[in-house]
C-alpha positions as CSV (number, residue, x, y, z in Angstrom):
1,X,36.5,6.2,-1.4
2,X,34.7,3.7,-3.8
3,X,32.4,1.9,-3.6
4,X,29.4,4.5,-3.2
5,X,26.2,4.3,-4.0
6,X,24.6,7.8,-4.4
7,X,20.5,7.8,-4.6
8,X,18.7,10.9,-6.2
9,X,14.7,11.3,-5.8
10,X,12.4,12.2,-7.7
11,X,13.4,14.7,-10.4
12,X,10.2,16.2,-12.1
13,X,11.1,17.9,-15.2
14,X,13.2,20.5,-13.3
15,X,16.7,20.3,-15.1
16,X,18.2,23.4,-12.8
17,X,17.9,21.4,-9.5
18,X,19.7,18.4,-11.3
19,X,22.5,20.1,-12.2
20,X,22.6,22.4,-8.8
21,X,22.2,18.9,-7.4
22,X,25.0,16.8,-9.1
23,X,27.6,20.1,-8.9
24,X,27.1,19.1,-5.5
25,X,28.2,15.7,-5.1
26,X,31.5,14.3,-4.6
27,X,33.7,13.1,-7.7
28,X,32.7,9.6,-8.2
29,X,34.8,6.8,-10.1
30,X,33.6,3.3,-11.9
31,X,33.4,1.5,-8.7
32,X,30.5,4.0,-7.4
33,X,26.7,4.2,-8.8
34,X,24.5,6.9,-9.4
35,X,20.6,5.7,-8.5
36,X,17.9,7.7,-10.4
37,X,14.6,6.4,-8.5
38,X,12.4,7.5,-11.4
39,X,10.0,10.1,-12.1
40,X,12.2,11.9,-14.5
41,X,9.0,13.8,-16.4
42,X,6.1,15.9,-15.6
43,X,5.2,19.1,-13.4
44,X,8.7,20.9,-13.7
45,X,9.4,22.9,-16.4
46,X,11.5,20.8,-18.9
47,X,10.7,16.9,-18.9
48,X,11.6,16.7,-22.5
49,X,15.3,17.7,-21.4
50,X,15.8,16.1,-18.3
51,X,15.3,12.7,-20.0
52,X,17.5,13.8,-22.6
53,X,20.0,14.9,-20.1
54,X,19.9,11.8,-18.3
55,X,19.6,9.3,-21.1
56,X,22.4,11.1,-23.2
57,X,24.4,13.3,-21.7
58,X,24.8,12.3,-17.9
59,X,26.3,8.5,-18.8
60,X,29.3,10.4,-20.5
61,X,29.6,13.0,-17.7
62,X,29.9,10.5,-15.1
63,X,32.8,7.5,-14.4
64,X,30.2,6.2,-11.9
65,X,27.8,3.5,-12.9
66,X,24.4,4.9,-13.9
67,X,21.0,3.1,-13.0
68,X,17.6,4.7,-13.6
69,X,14.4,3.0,-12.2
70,X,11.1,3.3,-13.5
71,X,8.6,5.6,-12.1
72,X,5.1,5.7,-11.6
73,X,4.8,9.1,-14.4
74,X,6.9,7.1,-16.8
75,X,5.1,4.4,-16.2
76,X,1.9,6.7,-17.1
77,X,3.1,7.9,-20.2
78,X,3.8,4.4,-21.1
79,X,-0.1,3.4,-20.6
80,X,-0.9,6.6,-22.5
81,X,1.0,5.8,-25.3
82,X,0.1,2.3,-25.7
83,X,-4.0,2.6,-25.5
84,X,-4.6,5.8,-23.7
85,X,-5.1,6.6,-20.3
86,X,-7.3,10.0,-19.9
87,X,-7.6,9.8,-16.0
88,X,-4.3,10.4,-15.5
89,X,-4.0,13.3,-18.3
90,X,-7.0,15.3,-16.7
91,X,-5.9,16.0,-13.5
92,X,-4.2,19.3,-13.2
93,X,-1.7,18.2,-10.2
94,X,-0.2,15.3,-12.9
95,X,1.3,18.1,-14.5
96,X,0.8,16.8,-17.9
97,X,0.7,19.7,-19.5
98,X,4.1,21.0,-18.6
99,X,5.4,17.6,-20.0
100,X,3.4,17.8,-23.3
101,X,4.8,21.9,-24.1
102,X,8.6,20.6,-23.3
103,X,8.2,17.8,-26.0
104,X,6.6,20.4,-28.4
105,X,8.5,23.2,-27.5
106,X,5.5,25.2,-26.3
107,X,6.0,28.0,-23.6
108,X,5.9,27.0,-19.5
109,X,2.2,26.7,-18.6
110,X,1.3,29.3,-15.7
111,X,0.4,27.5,-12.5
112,X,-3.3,27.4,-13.0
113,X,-3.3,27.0,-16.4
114,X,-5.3,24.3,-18.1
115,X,-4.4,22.8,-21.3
116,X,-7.1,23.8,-24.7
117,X,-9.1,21.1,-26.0
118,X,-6.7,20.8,-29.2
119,X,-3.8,20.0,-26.5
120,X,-6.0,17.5,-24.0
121,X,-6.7,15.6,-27.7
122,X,-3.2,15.4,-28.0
123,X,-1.6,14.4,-24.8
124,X,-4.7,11.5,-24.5
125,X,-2.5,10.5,-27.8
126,X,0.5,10.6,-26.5
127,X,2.5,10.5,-30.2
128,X,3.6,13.8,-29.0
129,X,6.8,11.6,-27.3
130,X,9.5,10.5,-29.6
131,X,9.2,6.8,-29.9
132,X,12.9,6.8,-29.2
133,X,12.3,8.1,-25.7
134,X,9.3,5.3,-25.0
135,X,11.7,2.7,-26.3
136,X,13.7,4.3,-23.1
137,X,10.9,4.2,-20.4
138,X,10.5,0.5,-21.3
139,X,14.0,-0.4,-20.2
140,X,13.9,1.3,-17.1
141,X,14.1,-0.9,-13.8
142,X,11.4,-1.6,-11.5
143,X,13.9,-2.2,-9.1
144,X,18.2,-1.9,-8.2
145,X,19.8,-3.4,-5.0
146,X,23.7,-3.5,-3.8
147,X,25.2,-4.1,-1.0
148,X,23.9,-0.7,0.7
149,X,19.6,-1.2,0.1
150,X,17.0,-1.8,-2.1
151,X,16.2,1.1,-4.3
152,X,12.7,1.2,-6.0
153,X,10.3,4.2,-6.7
154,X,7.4,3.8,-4.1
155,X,7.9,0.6,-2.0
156,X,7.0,-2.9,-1.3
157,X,3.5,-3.6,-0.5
158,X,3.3,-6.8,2.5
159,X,1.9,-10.3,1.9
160,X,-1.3,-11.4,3.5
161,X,0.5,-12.4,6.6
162,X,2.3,-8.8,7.1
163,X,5.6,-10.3,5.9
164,X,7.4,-8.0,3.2
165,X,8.5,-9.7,0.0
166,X,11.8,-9.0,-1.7
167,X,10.8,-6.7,-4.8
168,X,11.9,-10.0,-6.6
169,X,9.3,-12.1,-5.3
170,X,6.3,-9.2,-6.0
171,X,4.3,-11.4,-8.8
172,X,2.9,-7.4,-10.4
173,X,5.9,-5.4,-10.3
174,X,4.1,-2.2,-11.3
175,X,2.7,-2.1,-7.9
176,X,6.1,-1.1,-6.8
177,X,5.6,2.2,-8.6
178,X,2.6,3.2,-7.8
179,X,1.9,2.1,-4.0
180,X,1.4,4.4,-1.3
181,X,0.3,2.8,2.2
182,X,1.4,4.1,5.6
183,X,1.9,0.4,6.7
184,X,5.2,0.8,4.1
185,X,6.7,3.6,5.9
186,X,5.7,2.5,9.4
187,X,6.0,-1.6,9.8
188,X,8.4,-2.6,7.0
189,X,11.5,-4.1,8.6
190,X,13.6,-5.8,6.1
191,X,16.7,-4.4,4.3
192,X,16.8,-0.7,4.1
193,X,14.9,0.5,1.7
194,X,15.1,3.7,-0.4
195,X,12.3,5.6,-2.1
196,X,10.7,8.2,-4.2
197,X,7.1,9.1,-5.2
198,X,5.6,10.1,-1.5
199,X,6.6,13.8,-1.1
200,X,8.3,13.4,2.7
201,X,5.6,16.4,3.8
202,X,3.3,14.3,3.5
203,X,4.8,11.4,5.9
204,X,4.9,11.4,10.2
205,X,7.6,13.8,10.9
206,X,7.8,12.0,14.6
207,X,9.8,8.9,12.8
208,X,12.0,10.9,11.3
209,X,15.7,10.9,12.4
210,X,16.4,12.9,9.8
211,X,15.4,17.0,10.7
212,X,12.0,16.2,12.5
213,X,11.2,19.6,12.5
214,X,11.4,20.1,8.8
215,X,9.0,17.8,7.0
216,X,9.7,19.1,3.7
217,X,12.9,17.2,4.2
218,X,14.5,13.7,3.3
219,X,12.0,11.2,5.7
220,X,14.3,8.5,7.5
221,X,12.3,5.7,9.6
222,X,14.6,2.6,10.9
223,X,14.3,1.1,8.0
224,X,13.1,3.0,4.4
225,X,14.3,6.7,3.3
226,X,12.2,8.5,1.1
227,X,13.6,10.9,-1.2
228,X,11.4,12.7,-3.0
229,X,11.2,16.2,-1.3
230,X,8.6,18.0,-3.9
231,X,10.8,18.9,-6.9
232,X,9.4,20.1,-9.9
233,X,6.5,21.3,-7.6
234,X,7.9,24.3,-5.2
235,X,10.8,22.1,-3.5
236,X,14.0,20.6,-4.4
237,X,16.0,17.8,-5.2
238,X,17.6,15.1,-2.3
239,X,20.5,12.2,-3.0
240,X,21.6,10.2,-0.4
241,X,24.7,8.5,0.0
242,X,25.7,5.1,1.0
243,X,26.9,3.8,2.8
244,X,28.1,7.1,4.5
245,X,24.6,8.5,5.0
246,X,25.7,11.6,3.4
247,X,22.6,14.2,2.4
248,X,22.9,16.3,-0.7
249,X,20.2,19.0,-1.5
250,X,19.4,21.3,-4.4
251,X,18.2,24.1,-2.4
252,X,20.5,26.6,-1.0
């Protein structure tokens, strides 16, 4: 069957889920697409080699069509590196400092460990990224669509009037990575829509018809799916394919 668009959420810097995930799926050929929907870095364990996984080795492992959106962390990093951007490297939850030790090839950070001063000083640089790898985060797509949905990292924010603009039509298309409003998830009704960046836990597992009674699972209202189900902070990795509906998971 061709013709498949398969959707993976938010990845996180946790490489084992990404390959537990992808041994999972079916064998797909040129006419189908692989959707990364961004967040490739930060929190999990190894950021430095999940975008070198995906940027170089997943295109040749793969006959399907690869596309990999932009996410809000890369869009971080991005910021960081072009003029600094300390609020987002001081917060412990950003996970910075697991990124920062995979580029350097320093050892996994314990949970509640906080980065030295000497390391703080150089993730506020960010030179710590190969430029090769920022040259990457710049091409990355605020947003993909096909015949199935509309794939961006954290969804569409309305007009004045309540109507929802095509991502097109958004005038500051980094808004598309970094918004978070309930009125997203609950009133948007244009074409489906399919998302990262809100962990599904913390969306209204009543408007789910997807497992209601697991919220740590993939969220699916009438018309956006949210994928990103915590990886590379405790949970595990989603894809969803269309236009089957098929779910693939990472955890057992």
């Amino acid at each position: 069957m061709a013709g498949r668009t398969i959707a993976i959420g938010d990845i996180h810097g946790d490489l084992k889920h990404l390959f537990r995930l992808l041994s999972k799926l079916p064998e797909l050929d040129a006419q189908d697409t692989i959707v990364l929907l961004g967040d490739y870095i930060d929190r999990g364990p190894q950021s430095a080699q999940v975008v070198d996984y995906v940027r170089r080795d997943l295109p040749a492992h793969t006959a399907a069509r690869l596309v990999t959106l932009r996410g809000n962390h890369e869009d971080a990093w991005l910021r960081v590196a072009s003029g600094g951007w300390p609020e987002f490297i001081g917060p412990h939850g950003n996970g910075c400092l697991s990124c920062y030790r995979s580029f350097i090839g320093g050892p996994v950070p314990a949970p509640d460990e906080i980065a030295t001063k000497e390391e703080y000083d150089a993730m506020c640089l960010g030179e710590f990224i190969p430029e090769e790898v920022i040259a990457w985060f710049n091409t990355l797509l605020y947003w993909y669509e096909d015949e199935h949905a509309i794939y961006v990292h954290a969804g569409i924010p309305p007009r004045e009037d309540g109507s929802w603009p095509h991502p097109r039509d958004v005038e500051n298309q980094i808004v598309l990575l970094w918004i978070r409003t309930e009125a997203f998830f609950t009133k948007y009704n244009g074409k489906l829509v399919v998302c990262g960046h809100t962990t599904t836990d913390q969306l209204p597992p009543d408007l789910s018809s997807y497992t209601p009674d697991d919220p740590t699972d993939l969220w699916a209202g009438e018309h956006v799916v949210v994928l990103d189900t915590g990886c590379g902070k405790g949970g595990f990795l989603t894809a969803l394919e269309l236009p089957s509906g098929r779910v693939y998971e990472s955890r057992d």
